[in-house]
C-alpha positions as CSV (number, residue, x, y, z in Angstrom):
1,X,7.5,-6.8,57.2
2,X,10.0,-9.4,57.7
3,X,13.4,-9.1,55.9
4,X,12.2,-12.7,53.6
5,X,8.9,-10.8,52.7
6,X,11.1,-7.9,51.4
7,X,13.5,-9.8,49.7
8,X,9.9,-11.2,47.6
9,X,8.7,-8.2,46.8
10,X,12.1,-6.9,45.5
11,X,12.4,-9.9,43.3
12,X,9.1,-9.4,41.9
13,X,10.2,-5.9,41.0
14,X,13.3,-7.2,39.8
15,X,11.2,-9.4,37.2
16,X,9.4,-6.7,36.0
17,X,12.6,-4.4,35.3
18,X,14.0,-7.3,33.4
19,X,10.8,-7.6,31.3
20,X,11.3,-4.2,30.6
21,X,14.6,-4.4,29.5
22,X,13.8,-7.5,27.3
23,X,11.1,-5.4,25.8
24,X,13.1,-2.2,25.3
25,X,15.5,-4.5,23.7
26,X,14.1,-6.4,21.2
27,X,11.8,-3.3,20.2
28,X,15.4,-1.6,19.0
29,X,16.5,-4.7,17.5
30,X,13.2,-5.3,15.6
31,X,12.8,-1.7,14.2
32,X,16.3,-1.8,12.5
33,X,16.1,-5.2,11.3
34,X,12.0,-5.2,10.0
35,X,12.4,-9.0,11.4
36,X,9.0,-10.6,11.2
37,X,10.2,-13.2,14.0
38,X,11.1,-10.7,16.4
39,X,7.0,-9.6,16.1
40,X,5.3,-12.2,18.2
41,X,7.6,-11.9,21.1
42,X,7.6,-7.9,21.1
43,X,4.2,-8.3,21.3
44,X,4.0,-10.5,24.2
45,X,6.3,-8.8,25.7
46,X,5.4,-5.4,25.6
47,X,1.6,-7.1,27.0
48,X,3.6,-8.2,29.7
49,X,4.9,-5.1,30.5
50,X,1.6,-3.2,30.5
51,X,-0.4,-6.0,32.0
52,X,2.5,-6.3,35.3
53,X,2.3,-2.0,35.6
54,X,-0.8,-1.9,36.9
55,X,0.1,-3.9,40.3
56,X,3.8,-2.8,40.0
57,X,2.3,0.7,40.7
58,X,-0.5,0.1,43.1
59,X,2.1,-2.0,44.7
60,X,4.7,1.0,45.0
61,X,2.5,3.0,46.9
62,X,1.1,0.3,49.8
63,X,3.8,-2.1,50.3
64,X,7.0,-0.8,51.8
65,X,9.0,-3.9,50.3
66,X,9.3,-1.8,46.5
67,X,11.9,1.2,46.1
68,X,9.5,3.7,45.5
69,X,11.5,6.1,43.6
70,X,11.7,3.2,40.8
71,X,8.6,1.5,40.6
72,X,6.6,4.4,41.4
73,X,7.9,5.8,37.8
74,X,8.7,2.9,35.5
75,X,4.2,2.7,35.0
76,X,4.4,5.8,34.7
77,X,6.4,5.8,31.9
78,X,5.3,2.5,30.6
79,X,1.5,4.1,30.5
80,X,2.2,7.9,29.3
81,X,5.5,8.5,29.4
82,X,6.3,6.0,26.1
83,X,3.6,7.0,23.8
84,X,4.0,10.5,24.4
85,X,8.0,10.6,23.3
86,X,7.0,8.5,20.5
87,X,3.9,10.8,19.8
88,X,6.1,13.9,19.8
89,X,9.2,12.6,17.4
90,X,6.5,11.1,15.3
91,X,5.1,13.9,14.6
92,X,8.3,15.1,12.9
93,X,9.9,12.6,11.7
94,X,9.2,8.6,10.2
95,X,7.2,6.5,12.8
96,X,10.4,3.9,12.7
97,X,12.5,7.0,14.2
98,X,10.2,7.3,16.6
99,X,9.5,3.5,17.2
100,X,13.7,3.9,17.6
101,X,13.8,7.0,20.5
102,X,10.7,5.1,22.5
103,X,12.5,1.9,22.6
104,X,15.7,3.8,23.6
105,X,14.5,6.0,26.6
106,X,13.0,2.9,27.7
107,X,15.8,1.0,27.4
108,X,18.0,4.1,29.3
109,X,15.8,3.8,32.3
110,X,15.4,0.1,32.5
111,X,19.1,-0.4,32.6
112,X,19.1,2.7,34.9
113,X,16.3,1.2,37.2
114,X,18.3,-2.3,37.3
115,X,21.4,-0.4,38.7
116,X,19.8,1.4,41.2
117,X,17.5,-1.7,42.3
118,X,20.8,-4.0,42.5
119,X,22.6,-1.2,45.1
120,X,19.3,-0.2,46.8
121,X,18.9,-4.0,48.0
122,X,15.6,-5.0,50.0
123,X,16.9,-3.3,53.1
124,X,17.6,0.0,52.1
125,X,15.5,3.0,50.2
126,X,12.1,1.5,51.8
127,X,10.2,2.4,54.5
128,X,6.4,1.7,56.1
129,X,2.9,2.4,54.4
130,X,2.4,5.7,53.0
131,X,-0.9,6.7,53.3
132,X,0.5,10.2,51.4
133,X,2.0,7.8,48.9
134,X,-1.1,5.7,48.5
135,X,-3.7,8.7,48.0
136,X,-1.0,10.3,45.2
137,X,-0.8,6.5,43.6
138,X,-4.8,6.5,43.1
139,X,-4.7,10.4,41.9
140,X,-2.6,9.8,39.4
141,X,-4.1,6.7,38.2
142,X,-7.1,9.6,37.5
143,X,-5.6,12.6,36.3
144,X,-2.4,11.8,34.4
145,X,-4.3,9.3,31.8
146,X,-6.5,12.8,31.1
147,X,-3.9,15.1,30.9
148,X,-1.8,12.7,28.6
149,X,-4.5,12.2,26.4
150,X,-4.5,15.8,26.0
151,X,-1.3,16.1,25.5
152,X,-1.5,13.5,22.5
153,X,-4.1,14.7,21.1
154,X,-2.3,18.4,21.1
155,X,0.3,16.3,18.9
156,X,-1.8,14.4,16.9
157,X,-3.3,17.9,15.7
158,X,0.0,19.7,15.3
159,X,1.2,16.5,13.4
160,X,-2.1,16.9,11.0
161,X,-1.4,20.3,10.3
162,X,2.1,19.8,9.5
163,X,1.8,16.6,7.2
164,X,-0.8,18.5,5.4
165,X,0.8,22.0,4.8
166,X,-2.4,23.8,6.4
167,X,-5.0,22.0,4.3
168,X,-7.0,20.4,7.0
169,X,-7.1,22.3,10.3
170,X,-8.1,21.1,13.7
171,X,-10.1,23.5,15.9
172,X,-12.0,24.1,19.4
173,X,-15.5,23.1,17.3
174,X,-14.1,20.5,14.9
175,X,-12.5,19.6,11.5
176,X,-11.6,22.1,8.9
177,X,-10.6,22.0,4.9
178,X,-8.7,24.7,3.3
179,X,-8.9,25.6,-0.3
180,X,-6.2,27.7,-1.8
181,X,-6.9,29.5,-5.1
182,X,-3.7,29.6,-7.6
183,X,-4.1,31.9,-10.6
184,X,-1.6,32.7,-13.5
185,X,-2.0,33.9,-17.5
186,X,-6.0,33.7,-17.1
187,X,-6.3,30.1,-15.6
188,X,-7.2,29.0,-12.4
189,X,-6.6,26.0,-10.1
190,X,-8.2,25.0,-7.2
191,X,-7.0,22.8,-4.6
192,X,-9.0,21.6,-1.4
193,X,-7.3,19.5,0.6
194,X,-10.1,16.7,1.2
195,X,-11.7,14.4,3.9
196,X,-13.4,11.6,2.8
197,X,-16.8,12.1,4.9
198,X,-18.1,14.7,6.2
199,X,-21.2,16.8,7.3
200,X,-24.0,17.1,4.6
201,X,-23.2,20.9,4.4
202,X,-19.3,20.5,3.9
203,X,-20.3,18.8,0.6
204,X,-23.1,21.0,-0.7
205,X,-21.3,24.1,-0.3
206,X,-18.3,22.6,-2.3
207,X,-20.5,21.2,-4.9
208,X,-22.0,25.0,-5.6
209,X,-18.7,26.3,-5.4
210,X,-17.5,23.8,-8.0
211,X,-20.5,23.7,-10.4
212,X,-19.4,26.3,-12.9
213,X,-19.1,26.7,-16.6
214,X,-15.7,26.0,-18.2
215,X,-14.5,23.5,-14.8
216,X,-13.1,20.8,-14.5
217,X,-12.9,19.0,-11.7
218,X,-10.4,16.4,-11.3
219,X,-11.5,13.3,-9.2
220,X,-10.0,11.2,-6.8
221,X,-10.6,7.1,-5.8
222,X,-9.0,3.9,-7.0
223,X,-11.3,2.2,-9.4
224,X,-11.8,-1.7,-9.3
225,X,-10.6,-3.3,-12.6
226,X,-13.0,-3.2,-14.8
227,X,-15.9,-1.2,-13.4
228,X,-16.6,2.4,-13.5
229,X,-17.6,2.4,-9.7
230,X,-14.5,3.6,-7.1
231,X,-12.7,0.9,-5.6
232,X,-13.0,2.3,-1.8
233,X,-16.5,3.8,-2.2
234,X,-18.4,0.9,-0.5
235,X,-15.9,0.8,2.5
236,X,-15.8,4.6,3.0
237,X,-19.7,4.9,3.0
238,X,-19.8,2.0,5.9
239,X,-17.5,4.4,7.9
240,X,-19.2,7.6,7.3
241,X,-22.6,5.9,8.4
242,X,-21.3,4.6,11.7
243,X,-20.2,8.0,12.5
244,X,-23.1,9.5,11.3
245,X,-21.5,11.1,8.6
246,X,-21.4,11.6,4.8
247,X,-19.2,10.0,2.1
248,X,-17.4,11.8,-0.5
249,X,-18.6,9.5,-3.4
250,X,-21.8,9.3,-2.9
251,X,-23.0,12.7,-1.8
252,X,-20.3,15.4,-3.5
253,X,-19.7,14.3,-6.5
254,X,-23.2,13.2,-7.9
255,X,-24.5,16.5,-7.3
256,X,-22.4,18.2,-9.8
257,X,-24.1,19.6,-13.2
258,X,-22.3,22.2,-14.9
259,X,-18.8,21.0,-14.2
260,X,-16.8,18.5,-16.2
261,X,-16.2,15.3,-14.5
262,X,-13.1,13.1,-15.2
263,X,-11.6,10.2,-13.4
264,X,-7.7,11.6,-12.5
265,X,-6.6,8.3,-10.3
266,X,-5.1,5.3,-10.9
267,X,-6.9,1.8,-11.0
268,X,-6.6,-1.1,-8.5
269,X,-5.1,-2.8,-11.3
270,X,-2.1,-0.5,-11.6
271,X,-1.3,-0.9,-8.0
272,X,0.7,-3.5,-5.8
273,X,-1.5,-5.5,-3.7
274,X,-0.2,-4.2,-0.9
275,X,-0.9,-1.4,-1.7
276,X,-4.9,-1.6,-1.9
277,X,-4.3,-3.2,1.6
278,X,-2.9,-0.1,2.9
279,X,-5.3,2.5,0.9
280,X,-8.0,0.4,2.6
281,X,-6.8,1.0,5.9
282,X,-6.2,4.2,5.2
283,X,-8.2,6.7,7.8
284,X,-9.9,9.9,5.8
285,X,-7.3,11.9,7.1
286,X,-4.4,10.0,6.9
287,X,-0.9,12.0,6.1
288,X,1.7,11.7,4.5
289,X,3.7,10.3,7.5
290,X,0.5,7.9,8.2
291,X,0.7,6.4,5.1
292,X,3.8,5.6,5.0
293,X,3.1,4.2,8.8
294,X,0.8,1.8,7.5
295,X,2.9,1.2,4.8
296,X,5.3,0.1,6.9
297,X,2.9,-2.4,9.3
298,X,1.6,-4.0,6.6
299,X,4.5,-4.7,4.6
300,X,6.8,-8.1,5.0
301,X,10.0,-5.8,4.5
302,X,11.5,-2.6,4.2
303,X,11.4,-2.9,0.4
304,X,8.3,-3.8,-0.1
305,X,7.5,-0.7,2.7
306,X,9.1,1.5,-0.2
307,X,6.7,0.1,-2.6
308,X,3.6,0.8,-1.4
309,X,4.9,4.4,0.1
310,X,5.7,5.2,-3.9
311,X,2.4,3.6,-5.1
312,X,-0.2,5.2,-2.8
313,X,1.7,9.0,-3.2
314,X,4.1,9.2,-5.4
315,X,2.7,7.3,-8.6
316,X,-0.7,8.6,-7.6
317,X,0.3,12.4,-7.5
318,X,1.9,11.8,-10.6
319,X,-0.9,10.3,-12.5
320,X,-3.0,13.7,-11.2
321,X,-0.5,16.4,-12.3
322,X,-0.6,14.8,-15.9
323,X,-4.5,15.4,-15.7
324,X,-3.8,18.6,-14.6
325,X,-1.2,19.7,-17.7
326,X,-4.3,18.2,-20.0
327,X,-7.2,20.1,-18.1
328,X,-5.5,23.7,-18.5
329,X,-5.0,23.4,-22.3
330,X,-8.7,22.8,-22.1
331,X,-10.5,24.4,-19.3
332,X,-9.9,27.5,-17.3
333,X,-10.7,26.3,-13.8
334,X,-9.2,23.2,-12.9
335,X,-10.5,21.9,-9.5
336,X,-8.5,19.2,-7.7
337,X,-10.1,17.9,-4.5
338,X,-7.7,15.3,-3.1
339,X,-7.1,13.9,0.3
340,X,-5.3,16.5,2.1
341,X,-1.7,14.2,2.3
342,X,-1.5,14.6,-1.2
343,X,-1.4,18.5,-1.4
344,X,1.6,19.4,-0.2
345,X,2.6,17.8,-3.4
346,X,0.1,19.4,-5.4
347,X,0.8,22.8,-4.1
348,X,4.1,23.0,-4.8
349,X,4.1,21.4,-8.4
350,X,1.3,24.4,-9.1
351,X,3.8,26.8,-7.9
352,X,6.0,25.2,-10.2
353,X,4.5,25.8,-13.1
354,X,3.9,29.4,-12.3
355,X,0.8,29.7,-10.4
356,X,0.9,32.1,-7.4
357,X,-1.6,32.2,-4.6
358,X,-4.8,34.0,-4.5
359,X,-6.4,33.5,-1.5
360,X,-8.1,30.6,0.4
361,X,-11.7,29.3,1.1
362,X,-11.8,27.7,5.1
363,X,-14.6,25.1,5.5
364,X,-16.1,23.3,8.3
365,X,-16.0,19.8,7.4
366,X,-17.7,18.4,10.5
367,X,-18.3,19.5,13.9
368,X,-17.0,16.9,16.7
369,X,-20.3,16.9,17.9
370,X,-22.1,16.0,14.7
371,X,-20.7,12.5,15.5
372,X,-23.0,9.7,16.1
């Protein structure tokens, strides 16, 4: 290969460090600022970048012109390496932190890969076709998209357990919600920490455990103004049909008998419209954190981020714990079965008013392969 041909392939490479760098760049300068206009172009950029790693890589291992030790990395990181940093800080802090550390280490290395690039030159650091190089460049393009996808989904699960305090548990065989039994002076609350569909079983087995004498049991949903119906029930029935699953609504809580019934959630009509745009896009297991995620991509600004954070939890949690002061003048098992971001919440106001634990009920909500 001809010093000219070199020189090409080196300032292709070049492009796509700088695209990186633009990227890296305007992804820090658009998470502190919450700029819409800085949107579009992180977008395209980012597309760009993903789009140009593919040959960058293949590239890196079959044509001697590349500095291997660069561009055999940068896709690397690009593909895996990105969303599993911002996987692993999101899973302990707010997704903008995370959006913050991603955008930095990419940043670090593009800057770092520029340097090395500029010294390297097209006649040094390069060599002939690898044919070593060119079998690990295909292996990889197998094995490290598995063993990443493990890896975030290891995350993802540790991240679930976390938001929700233990109340929904990810195992070998599938999903699990945890009730926790809180007892003081001869009442009795019950929290579940909930998922919104679910095998036909989960829901039966809760609704006999529920259907006592003297219970109350303290519903969850948004209501549409004026109608008696919940506000997300149609939405979260289409979702547990295409997985082949049941909905809460529909199946739980019209099997109940003995137990009191009463609304304990706010209606759409109390709530910011952006608000009901983020409940609906809500996923039945959504945290804390995730909430506050979506919070966040839907909203024009930080403030308004802050506003549908506060009405989704905090007004909504609340609204509850009044019920919940009512219901134990009245009944002496109070039953509150929630989604699971809101108990952490729950739990610790019960504690609050003098509750203590007395022991926990684990439930199979579905099986991963009960899907479909």
């Amino acid at each position: 290969m001809d010093v000219r041909w070199r020189e090409g392939v080196v300032t292709a490479g070049r492009m796509y460090l700088y695209a990186l760098l633009m990227h890296a760049g305007v992804s820090i300068v658009h998470t502190a600022t919450a700029s819409s206009l800085l949107q579009a172009p992180r977008a395209a950029l980012a597309f760009a970048v993903i789009a140009a790693s593919i040959p960058v890589y293949v590239a890196a291992g079959f044509l001697p012109g590349l500095p291997r030790r660069i561009f055999s990395v940068l896709p690397l990181f690009v593909w895996f390496g990105g969303p599993l940093v911002h996987a692993v800080v999101a899973a302990f802090t707010l997704p903008s932190t995370a959006d913050l550390a991603t955008s930095a280490c990419g940043l670090l290395l593009a800057v770092a890969s520029v340097r090395a690039v500029g010294v390297m030159g097209p006649e040094r650091g390069v060599g002939g076709f690898s044919f070593r190089l060119a079998a690990f460049a295909g292996l990889t393009l197998v094995v490290v998209p598995v063993g990443l996808l493990a890896a975030i989904l290891a995350v993802s699960f540790i991240k679930l357990n976390l938001e929700t305090r233990g109340y929904l548990r990810v195992r070998v065989d599938g999903l699990y919600s945890v009730e926790r039994v809180f007892r003081a002076e001869g009442r009795e609350v019950r929290l579940v920490g909930m998922v919104h569909m679910g095998d036909a079983a989960f829901f039966r087995d809760l609704a006999r455990s529920f259907d006592t004498s003297d219970t109350i049991v303290l519903e969850e949903l948004v209501r549409a103004p004026r109608d008696d119906g919940p506000w997300r029930a149609s939405a979260q029935q289409e979702q547990a049909a295409a997985f082949g699953l049941h909905d809460q609504g529909s199946f739980f809580l019209g099997e109940l008998q003995r137990a009191v019934r009463r609304h304990a959630d706010l209606d759409a009509g109390d709530l910011d419209p952006r608000t009901l745009e983020a409940l609906a896009g809500a996923s039945p297991e959504s945290g804390a954190d995730s909430i506050r995620m979506l919070a966040e991509l839907l909203a024009p600004d930080a403030a308004s981020a802050d506003i549908v954070h506060h009405d989704a939890l905090t007004r909504r949690n609340a609204h509850l714990l009044e019920h919940l002061d009512t219901a134990l003048q009245d009944f002496s098992v109070v039953i509150v079965p929630w989604g699971a971001a809101h108990m952490p919440a729950f739990d610790a106001a019960v504690r609050e008013r003098g509750f203590v634990p007395d022991g926990e009920v684990v439930r199979r909500v579905f099986a991963w392969s009960s899907f479909g």
